[in-house]
FIKOLZA-1660 file (N, C-alpha, C; in steps of 0.1 Angstrom, whole numbers, plus 5000, padded with zeros to 4 digits):
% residues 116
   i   px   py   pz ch aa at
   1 0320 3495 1763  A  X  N
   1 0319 3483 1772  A  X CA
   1 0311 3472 1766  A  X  C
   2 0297 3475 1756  A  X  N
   2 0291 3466 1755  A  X CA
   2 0302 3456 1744  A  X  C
   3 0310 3463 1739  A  X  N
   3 0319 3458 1727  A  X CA
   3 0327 3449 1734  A  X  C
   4 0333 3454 1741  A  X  N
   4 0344 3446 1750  A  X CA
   4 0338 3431 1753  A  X  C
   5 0323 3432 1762  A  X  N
   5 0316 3424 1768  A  X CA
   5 0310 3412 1752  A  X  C
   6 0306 3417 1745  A  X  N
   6 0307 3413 1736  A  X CA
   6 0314 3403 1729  A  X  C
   7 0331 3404 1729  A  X  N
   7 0340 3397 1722  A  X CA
   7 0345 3387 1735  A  X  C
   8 0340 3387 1749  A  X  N
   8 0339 3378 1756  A  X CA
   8 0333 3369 1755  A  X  C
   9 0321 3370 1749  A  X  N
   9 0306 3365 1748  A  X CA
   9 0312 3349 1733  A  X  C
  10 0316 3363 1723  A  X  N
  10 0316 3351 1710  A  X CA
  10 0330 3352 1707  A  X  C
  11 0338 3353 1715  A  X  N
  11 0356 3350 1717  A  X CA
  11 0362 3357 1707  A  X  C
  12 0354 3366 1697  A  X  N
  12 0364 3378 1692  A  X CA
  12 0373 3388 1696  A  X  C
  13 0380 3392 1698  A  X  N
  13 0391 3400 1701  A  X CA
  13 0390 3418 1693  A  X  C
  14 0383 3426 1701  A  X  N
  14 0382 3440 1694  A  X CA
  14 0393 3449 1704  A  X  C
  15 0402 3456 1696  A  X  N
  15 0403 3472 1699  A  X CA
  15 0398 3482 1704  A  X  C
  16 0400 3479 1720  A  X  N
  16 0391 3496 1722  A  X CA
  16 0399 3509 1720  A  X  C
  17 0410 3506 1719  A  X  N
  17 0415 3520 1720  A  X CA
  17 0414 3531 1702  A  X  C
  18 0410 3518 1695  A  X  N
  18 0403 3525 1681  A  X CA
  18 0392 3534 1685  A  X  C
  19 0382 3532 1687  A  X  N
  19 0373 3538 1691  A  X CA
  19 0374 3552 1697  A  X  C
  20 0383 3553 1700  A  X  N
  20 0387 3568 1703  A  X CA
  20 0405 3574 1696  A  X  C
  21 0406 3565 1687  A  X  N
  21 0415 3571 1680  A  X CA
  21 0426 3571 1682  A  X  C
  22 0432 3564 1693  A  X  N
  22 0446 3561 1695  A  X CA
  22 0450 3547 1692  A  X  C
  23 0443 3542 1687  A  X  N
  23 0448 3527 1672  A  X CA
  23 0441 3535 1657  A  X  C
  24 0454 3532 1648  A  X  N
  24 0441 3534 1637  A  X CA
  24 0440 3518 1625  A  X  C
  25 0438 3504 1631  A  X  N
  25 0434 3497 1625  A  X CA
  25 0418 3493 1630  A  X  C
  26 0416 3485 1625  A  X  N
  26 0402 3485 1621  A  X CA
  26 0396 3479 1636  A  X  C
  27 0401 3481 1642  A  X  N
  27 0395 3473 1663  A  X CA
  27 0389 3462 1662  A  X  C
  28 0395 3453 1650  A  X  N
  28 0390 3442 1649  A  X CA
  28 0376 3436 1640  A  X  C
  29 0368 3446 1636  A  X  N
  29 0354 3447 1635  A  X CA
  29 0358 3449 1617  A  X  C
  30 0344 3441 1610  A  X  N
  30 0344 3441 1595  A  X CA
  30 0343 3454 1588  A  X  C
  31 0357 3463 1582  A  X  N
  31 0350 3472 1576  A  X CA
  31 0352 3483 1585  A  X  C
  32 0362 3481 1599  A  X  N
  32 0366 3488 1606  A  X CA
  32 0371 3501 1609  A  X  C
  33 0381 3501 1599  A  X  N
  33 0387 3513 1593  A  X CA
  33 0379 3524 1587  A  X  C
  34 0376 3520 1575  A  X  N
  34 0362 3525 1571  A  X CA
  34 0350 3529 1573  A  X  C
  35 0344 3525 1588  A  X  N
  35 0332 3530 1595  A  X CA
  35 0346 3541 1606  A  X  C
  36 0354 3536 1612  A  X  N
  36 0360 3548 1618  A  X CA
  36 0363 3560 1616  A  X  C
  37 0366 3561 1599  A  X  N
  37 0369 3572 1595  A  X CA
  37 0357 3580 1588  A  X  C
  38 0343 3578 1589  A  X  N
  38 0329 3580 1589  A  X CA
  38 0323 3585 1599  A  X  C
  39 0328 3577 1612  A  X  N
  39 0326 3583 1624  A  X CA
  39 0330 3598 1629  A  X  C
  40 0346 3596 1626  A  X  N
  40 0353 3607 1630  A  X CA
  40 0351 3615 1619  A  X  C
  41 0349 3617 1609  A  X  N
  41 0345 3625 1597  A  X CA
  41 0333 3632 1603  A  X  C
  42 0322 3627 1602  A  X  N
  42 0314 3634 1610  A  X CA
  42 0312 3637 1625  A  X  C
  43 0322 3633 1630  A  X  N
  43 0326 3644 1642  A  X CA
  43 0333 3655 1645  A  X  C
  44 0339 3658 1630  A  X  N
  44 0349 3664 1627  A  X CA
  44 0340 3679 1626  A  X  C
  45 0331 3676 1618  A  X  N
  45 0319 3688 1614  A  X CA
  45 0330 3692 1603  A  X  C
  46 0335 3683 1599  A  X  N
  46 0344 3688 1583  A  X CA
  46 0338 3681 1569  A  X  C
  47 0329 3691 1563  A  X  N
  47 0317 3693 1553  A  X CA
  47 0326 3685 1543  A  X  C
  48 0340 3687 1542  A  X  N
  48 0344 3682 1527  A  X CA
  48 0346 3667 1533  A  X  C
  49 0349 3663 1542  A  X  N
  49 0360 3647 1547  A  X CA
  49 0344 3643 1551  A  X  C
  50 0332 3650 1558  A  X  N
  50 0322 3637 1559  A  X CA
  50 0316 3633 1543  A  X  C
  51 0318 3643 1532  A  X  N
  51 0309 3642 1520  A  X CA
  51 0318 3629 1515  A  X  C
  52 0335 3636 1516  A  X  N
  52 0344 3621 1510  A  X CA
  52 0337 3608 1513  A  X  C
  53 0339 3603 1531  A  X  N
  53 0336 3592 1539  A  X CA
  53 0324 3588 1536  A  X  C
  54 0312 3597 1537  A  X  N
  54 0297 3589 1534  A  X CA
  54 0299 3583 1520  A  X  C
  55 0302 3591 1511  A  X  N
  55 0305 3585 1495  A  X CA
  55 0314 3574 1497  A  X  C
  56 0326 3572 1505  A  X  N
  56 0332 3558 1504  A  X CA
  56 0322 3547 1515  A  X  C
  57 0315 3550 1523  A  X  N
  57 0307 3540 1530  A  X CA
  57 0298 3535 1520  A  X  C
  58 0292 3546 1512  A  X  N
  58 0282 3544 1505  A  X CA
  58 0284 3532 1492  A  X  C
  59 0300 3536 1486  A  X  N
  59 0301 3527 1474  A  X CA
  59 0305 3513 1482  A  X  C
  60 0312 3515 1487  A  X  N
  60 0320 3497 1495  A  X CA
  60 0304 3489 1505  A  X  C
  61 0296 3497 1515  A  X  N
  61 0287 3493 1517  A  X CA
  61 0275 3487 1517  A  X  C
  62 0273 3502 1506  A  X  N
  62 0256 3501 1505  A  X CA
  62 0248 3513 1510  A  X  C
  63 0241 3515 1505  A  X  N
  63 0229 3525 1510  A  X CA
  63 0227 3521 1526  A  X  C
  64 0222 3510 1526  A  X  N
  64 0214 3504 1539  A  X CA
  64 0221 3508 1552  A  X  C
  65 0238 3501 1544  A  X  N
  65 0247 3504 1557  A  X CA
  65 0251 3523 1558  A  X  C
  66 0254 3527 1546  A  X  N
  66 0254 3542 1552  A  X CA
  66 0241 3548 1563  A  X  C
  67 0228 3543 1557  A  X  N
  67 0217 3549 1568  A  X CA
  67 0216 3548 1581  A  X  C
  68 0224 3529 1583  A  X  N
  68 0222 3524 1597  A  X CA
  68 0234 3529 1604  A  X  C
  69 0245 3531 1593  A  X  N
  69 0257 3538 1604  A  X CA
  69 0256 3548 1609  A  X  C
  70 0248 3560 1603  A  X  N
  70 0251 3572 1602  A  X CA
  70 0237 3573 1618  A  X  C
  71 0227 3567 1612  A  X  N
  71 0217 3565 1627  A  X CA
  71 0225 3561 1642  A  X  C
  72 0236 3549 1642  A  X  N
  72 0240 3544 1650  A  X CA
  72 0248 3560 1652  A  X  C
  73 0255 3566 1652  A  X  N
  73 0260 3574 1654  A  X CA
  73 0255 3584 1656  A  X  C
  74 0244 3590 1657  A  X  N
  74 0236 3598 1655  A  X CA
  74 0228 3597 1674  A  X  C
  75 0224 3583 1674  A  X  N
  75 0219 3577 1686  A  X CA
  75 0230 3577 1701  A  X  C
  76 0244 3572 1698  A  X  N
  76 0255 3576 1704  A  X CA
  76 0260 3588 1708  A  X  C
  77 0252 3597 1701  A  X  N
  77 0255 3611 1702  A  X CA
  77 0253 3615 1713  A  X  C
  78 0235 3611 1708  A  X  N
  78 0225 3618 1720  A  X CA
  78 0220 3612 1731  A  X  C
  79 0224 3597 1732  A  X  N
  79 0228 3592 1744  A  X CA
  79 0232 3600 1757  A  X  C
  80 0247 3598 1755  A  X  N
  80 0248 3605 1769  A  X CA
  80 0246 3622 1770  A  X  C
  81 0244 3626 1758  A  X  N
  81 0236 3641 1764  A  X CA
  81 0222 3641 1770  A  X  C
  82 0216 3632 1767  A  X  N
  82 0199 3629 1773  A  X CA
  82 0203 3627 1789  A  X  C
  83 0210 3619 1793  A  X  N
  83 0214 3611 1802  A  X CA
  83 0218 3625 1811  A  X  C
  84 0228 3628 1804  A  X  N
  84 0236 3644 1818  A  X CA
  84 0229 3656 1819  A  X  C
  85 0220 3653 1809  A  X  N
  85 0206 3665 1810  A  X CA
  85 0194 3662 1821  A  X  C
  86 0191 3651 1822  A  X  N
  86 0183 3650 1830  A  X CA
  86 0194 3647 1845  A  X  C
  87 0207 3642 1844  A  X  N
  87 0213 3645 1857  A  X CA
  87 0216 3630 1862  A  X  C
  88 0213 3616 1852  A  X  N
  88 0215 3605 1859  A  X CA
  88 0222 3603 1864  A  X  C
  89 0230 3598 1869  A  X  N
  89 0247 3591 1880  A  X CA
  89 0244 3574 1869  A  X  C
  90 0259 3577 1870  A  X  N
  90 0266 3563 1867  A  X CA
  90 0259 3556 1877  A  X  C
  91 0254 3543 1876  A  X  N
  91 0251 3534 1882  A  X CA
  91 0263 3531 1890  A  X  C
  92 0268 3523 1906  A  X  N
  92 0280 3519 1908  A  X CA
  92 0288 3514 1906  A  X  C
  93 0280 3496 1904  A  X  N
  93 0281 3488 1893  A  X CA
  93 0286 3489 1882  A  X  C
  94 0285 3498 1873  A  X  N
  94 0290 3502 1860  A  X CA
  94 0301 3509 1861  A  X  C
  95 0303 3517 1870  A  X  N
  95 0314 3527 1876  A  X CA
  95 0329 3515 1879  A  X  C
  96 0322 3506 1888  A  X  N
  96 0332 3493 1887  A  X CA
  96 0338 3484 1879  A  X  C
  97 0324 3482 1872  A  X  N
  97 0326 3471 1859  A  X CA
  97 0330 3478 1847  A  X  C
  98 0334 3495 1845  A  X  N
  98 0338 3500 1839  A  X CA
  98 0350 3506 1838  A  X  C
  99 0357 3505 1856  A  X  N
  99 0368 3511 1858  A  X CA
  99 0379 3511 1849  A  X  C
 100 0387 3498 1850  A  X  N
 100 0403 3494 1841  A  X CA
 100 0402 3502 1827  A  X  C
 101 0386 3498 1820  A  X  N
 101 0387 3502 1804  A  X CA
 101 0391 3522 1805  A  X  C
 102 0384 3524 1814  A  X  N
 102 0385 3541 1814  A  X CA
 102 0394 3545 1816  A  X  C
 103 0401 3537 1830  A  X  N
 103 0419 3542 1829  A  X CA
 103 0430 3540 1818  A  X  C
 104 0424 3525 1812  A  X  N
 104 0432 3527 1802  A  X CA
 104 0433 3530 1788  A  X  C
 105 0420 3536 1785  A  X  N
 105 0418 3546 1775  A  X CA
 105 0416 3563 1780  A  X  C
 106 0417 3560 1789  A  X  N
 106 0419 3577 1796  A  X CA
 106 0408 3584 1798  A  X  C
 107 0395 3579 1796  A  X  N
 107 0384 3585 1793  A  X CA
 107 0377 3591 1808  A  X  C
 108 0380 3593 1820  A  X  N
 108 0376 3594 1834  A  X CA
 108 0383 3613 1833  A  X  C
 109 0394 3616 1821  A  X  N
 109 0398 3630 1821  A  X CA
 109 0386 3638 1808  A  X  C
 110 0380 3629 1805  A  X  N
 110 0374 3636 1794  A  X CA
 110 0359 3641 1802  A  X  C
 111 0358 3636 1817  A  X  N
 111 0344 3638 1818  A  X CA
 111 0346 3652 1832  A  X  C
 112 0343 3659 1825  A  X  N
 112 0351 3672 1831  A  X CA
 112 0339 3675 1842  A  X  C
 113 0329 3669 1848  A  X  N
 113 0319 3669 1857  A  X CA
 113 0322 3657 1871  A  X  C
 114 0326 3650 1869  A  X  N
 114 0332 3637 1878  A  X CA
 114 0341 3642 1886  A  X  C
 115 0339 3641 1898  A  X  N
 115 0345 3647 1912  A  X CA
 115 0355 3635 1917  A  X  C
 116 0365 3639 1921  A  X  N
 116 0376 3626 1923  A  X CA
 116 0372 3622 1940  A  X  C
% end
C-alpha cells in the first residue's frame, strides 16, 4: 500500500501485482527485476538460487545495496508475524483504504485467519 500511495505522491506508476509474482517486469522500480528475483530467491529457502541472486545483487549493486535489501526483507518478514503474535486487528481504516488493492491481487485468500 505504502508503494501504491507512494507513486501518487511523486506521480510514478508501480506494479503491484509484481510484488507477489503475477507480473514478472520490474513494477516499475530501478533494478526491479533484479531485487524481485532476490526477494523470491530467498523466500524460496533454495540455498543454490539465493547464493546465485545475492552474487547478482551484489556485482550490479553493491555491497551496501545487498545489505540494505536483504535487511529490508528480512524486516517485512517479521513484520506481520510480530503483529498476529501479539493479536493486533487491521485497523478499519486500513481494512477500507486497503480493500480494491487486496481483491485485486487476491491477497484477502492468503490470510487464512480473516472471518468473512
Amino acid at each position: 500500500m505504502r508503494l501504491s500511495m507512494s507513486g501518487e505522491h511523486t506521480g510514478d506508476e508501480y506494479v503491484l501485482e509484481a510484488s507477489i509474482g503475477a507480473d514478472n517486469s520490474d513494477g516499475g522500480l530501478p533494478h526491479g527485476e533484479l531485487l524481485n528475483e532476490f526477494i523470491e530467491a530467498v523466500c524460496s529457502h533454495d540455498e543454490e538460487r539465493s547464493a546465485k541472486a545475492r552474487q547478482q545483487v551484489l556485482q550490479e549493486l553493491g555491497e551496501a545495496a545487498l545489505v540494505d535489501t536483504a535487511a529490508v526483507i528480512a524486516a517485512f518478514n517479521g513484520y506481520p508475524r510480530a503483529a498476529d503474535a501479539t493479536g493486533i486487528p487491521l485497523e478499519d481504516y486500513k481494512d477500507v483504504a486497503t480493500e480494491a488493492m487486496r481483491i485485486e491481487l487476491g491477497l484477502d485468500s492468503l490470510n487464512h485467519s480473516k472471518t468473512a
